[in-house]
C-alpha positions as CSV (number, residue, x, y, z in Angstrom):
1,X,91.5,-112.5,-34.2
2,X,92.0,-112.6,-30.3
3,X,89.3,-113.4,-28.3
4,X,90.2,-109.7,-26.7
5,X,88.6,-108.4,-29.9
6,X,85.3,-110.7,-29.4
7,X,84.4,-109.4,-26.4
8,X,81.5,-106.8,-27.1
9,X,81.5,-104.6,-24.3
10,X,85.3,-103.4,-24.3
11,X,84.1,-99.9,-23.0
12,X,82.8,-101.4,-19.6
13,X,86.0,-103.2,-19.2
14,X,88.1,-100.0,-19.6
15,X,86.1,-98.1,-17.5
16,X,86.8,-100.0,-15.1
17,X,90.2,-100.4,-15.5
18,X,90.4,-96.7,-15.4
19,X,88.3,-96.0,-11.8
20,X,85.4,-94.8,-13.9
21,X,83.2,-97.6,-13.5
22,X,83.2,-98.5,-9.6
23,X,82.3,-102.4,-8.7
24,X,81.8,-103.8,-4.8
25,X,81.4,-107.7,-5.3
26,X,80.8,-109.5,-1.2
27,X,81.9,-112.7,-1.4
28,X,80.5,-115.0,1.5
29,X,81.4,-118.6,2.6
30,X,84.6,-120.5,3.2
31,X,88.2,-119.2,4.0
32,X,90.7,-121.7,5.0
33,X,94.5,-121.7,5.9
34,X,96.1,-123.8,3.2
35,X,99.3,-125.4,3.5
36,X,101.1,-126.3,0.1
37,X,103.6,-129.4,-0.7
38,X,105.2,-129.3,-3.5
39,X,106.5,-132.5,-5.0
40,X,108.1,-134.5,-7.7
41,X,105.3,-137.3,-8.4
42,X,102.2,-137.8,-6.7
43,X,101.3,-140.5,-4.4
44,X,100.9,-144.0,-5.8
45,X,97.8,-145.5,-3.5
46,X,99.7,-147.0,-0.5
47,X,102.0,-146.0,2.6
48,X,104.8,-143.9,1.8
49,X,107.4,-141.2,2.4
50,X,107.7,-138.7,-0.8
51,X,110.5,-135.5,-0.3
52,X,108.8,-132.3,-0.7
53,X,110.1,-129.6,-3.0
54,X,109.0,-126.6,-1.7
55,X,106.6,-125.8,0.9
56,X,104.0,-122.9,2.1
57,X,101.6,-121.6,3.9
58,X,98.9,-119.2,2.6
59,X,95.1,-118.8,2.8
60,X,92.6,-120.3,0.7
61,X,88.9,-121.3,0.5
62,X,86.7,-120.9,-2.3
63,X,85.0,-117.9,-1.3
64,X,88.0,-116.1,-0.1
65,X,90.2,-116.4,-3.3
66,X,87.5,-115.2,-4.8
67,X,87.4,-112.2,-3.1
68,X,91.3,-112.0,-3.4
69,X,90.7,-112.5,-7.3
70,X,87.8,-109.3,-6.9
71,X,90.4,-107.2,-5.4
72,X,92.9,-108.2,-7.4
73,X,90.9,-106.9,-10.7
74,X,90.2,-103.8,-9.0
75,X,87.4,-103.7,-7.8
76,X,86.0,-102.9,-4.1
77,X,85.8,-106.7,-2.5
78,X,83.9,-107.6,1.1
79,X,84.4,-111.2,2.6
80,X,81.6,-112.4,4.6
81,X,82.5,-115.7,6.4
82,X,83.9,-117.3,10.1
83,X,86.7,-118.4,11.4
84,X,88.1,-119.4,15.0
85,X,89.7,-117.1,17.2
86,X,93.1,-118.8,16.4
87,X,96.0,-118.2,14.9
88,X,94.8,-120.0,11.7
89,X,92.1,-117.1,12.0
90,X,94.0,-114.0,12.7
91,X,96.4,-115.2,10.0
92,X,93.8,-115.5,7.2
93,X,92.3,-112.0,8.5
94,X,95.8,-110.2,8.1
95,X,96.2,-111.9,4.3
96,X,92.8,-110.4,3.2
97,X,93.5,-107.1,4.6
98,X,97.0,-106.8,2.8
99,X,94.9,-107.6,-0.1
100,X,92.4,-104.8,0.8
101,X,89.6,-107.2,1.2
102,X,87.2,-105.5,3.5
103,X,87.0,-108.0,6.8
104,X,84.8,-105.9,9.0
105,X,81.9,-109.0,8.5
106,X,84.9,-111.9,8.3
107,X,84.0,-113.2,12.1
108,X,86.6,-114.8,14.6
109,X,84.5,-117.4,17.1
110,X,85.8,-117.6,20.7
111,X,84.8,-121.2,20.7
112,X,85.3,-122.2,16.9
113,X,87.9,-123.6,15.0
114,X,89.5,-122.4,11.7
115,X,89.3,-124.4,8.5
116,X,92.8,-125.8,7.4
117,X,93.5,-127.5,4.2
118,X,96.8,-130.0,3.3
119,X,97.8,-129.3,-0.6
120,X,99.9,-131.3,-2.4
121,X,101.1,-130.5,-5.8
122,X,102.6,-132.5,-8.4
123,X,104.7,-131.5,-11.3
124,X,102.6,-131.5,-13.5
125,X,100.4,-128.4,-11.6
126,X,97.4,-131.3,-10.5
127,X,96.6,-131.1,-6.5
128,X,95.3,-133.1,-3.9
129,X,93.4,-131.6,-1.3
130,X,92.4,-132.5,1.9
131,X,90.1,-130.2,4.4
132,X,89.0,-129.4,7.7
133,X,86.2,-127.2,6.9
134,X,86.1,-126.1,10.5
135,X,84.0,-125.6,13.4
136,X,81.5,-122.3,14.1
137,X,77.8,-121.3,14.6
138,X,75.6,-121.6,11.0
139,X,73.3,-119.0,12.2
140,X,73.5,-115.9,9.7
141,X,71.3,-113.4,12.0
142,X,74.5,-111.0,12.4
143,X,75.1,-110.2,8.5
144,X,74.6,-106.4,7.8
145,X,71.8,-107.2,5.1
146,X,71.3,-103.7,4.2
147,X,74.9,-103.7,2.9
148,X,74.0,-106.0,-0.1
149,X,72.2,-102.5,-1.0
150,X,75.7,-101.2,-2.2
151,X,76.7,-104.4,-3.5
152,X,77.5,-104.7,-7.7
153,X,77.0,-108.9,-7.4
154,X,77.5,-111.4,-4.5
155,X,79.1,-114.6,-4.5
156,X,78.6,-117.5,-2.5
157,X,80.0,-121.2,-2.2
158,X,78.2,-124.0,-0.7
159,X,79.9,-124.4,2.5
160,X,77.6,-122.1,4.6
161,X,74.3,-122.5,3.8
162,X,72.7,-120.1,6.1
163,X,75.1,-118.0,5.2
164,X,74.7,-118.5,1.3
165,X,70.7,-118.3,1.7
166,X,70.5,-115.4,4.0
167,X,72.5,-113.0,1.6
168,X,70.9,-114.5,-1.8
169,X,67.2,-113.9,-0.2
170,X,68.5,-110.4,0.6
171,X,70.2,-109.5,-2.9
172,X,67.2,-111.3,-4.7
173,X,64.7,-108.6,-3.5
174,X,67.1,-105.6,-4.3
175,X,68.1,-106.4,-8.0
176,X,71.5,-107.8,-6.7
177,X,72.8,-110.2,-9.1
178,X,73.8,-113.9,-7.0
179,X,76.4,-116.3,-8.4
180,X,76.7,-119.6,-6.5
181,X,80.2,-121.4,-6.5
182,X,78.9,-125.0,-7.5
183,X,81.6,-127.0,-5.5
184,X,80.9,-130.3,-4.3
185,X,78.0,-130.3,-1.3
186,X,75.0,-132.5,-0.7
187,X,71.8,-132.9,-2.9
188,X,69.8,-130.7,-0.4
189,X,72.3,-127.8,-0.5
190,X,71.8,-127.1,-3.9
191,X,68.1,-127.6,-4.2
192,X,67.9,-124.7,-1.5
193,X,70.3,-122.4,-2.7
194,X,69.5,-122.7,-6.7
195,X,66.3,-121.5,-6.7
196,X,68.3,-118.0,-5.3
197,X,71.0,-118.4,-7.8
198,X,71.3,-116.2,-11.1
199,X,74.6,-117.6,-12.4
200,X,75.2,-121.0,-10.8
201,X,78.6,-122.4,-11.9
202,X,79.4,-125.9,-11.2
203,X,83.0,-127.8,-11.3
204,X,82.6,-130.9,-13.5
205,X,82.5,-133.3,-10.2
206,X,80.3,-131.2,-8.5
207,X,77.8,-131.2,-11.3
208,X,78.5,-135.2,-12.1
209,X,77.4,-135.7,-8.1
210,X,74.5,-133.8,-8.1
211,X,72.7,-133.3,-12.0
212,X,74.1,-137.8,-11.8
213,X,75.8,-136.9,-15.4
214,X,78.7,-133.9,-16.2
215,X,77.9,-133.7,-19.7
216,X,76.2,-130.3,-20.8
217,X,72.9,-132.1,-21.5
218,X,73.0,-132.2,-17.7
219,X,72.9,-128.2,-17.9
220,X,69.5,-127.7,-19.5
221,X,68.0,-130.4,-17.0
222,X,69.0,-128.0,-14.1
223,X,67.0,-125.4,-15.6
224,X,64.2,-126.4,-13.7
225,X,65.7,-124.2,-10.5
226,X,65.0,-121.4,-12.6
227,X,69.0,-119.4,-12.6
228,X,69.8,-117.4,-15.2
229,X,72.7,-119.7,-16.4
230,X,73.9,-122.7,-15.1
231,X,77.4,-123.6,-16.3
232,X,80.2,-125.9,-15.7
233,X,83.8,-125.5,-15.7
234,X,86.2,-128.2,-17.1
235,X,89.5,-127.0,-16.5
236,X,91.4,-127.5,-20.0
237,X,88.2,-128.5,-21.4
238,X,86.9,-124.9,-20.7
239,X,83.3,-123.7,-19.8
240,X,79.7,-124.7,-21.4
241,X,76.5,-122.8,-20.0
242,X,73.3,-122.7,-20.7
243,X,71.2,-119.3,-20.9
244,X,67.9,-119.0,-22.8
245,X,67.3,-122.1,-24.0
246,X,70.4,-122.6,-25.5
247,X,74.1,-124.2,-25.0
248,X,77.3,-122.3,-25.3
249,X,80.6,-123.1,-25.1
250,X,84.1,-121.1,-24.5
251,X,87.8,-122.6,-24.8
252,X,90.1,-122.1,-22.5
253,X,93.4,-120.5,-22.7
254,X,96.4,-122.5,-23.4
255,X,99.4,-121.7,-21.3
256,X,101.7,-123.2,-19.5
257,X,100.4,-124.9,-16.4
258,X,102.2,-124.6,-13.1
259,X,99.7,-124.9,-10.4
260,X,95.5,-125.5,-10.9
261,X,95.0,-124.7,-7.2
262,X,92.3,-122.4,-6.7
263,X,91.5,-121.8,-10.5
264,X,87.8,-122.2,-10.2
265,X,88.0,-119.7,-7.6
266,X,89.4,-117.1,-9.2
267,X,87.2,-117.9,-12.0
268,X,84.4,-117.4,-10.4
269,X,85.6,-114.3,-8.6
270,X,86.2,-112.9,-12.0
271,X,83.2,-113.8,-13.5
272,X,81.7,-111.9,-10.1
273,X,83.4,-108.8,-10.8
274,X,82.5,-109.0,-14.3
275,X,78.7,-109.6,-14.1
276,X,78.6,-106.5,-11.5
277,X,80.6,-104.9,-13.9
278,X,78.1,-104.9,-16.6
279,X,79.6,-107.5,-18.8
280,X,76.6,-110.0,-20.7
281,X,77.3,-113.8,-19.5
282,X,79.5,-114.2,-23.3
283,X,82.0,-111.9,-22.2
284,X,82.3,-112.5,-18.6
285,X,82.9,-116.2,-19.3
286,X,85.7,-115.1,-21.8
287,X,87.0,-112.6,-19.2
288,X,87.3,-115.1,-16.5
289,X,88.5,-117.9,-18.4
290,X,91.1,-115.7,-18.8
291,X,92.1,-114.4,-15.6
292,X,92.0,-118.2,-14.6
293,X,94.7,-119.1,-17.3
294,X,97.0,-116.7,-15.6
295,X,96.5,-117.9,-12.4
296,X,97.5,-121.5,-13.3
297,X,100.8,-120.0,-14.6
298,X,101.9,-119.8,-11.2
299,X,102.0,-122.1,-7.8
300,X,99.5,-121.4,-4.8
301,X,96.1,-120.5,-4.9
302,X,96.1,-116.7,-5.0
303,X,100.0,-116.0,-6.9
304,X,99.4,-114.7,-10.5
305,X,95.6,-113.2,-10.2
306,X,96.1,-110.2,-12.3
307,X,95.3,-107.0,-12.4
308,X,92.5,-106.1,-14.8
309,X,95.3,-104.4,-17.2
310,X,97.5,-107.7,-16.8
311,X,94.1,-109.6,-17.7
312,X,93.5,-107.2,-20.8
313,X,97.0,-107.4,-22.0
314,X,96.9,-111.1,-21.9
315,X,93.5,-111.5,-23.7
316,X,94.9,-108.8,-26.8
317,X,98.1,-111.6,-27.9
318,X,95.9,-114.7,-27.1
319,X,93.5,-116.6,-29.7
């Protein structure tokens, strides 16, 4: 039986498919201009020269693929986040709207500087990153708040915490379901923005940082912020949550592994698009471990996010 056949809800996700069921996910945080080595082995630990295969330059950021990944699906997708008025910015603002990511609230500072990132990819589909996160005001005073009215879900990473507070305390009071990108950030970070969080989803050395342990006993201790689920994704390993008292657990999806940049992000931009969409946590975590899978089939961060029917095709010939 394919895991396409577990999911409960298959109506939702059809509807969907077919424009029946509309879903507007913002997505708010960090957008960054990544650039993308490939190579033949990774570095060894001291000074060296290593030939690059390939090489690229495309935008990135947690936040921002996941708003790719939203659109992507199908679904109506707002980005929320800063930038310098550069031409790291401008860049990153044209490759959302050729995606159709709405950028009227993605803000270019006269006097900031863009986030950059420096990828480097092995052969075996592992990266290494290294960020400039950037430089630009944290005050969230200009966000349209009453927008979150029309929202589905929001998503948030870590790396603007105003930002991240400012829209959860707004979608909070209307219903708005809030899912917090658990990247890696500082203690106090997540003891402000949890407590706003309905689906908080960790990375394994995010969670290991902050809970001091990345095994899923470490998910029922963070109960205590009061989210609806807390989970944490383990690449290969898959996903374990916690909701209601009790620990769950979904595989992931073998394929062939080209490229794990940005994986978590689409994940969690799927898992966005599938909460608004109506999904229960079970099915969304099976939908976006899913989407994921195809991602990593391909190189860069944002090549390979399907299309919901790519995602649905996949799911029916896959155990």
């Amino acid at each position: 039986m394919s895991a396409f056949s577990d999911i409960g809800d298959l109506a939702t996700l059809t509807d969907v498919a077919a424009g029946a069921r509309p879903v507007h996910v913002i997505c708010l945080g960090l957008s960054a201009l990544d650039q993308v080595w490939r190579v033949d082995r990774s570095f060894v630990g001291r000074s060296e020269k290593i030939k690059a295969v390939e090489y690229g330059t495309i935008g990135g950021g947690m936040a921002a693929n996941a708003a790719v990944a939203v659109a992507r699906l199908g679904a109506s997708a707002a980005f929320w986040g800063r930038a310098g008025h550069d031409a790291a910015g401008h860049e990153m603002r044209s490759a959302f709207a050729a995606e159709g990511v709405d950028v009227k609230n993605f803000r270019l500072f006269p006097d900031g500087r863009s986030s950059v990132s420096g990828i480097i990819v092995d052969r075996s589909g592992e990266r290494q990153i290294v960020n400039y996160r950037g430089l630009y005001p944290e005050a969230a005073d200009w966000l349209p708040l009453e927008a979150v009215a029309r929202a589905s879900s929001v998503l948030a990473d870590p790396r603007w915490i105003e930002g991240a507070a400012t829209l959860f305390h707004e979608a909070r009071s209307r219903g708005v379901p809030t899912v917090l990108d658990g990247d890696m950030a500082d203690a106090e970070v997540f003891e402000r923005l949890l407590p706003l969080t309905d689906h908080a989803i960790f990375s394994e050395p995010a969670l290991g940082a902050f809970a001091g342990s990345a095994n899923d006993e470490s998910l029922a201790a963070l109960a205590r912020f009061g989210c609806r689920v807390i989970a944490v994704t383990r690449g290969e390993g898959g996903v374990s949550w916690y909701e209601n008292g009790q620990l769950h657990r979904q595989a992931a999806y073998v394929v062939d592994v080209v490229d794990t940049t940005g994986a978590g992000d689409v994940f969690h931009g799927a898992y966005a698009f599938a909460v608004g969409a109506g999904l229960d946590v079970r099915d969304a975590m099976t939908f976006s471990a899913a989407t994921a899978a195809m991602k990593c089939r391909h190189a860069g961060g944002r090549n390979g996010i399907p299309t919901i029917n790519e995602c649905l095709a996949f799911m029916r010939t896959k155990p």
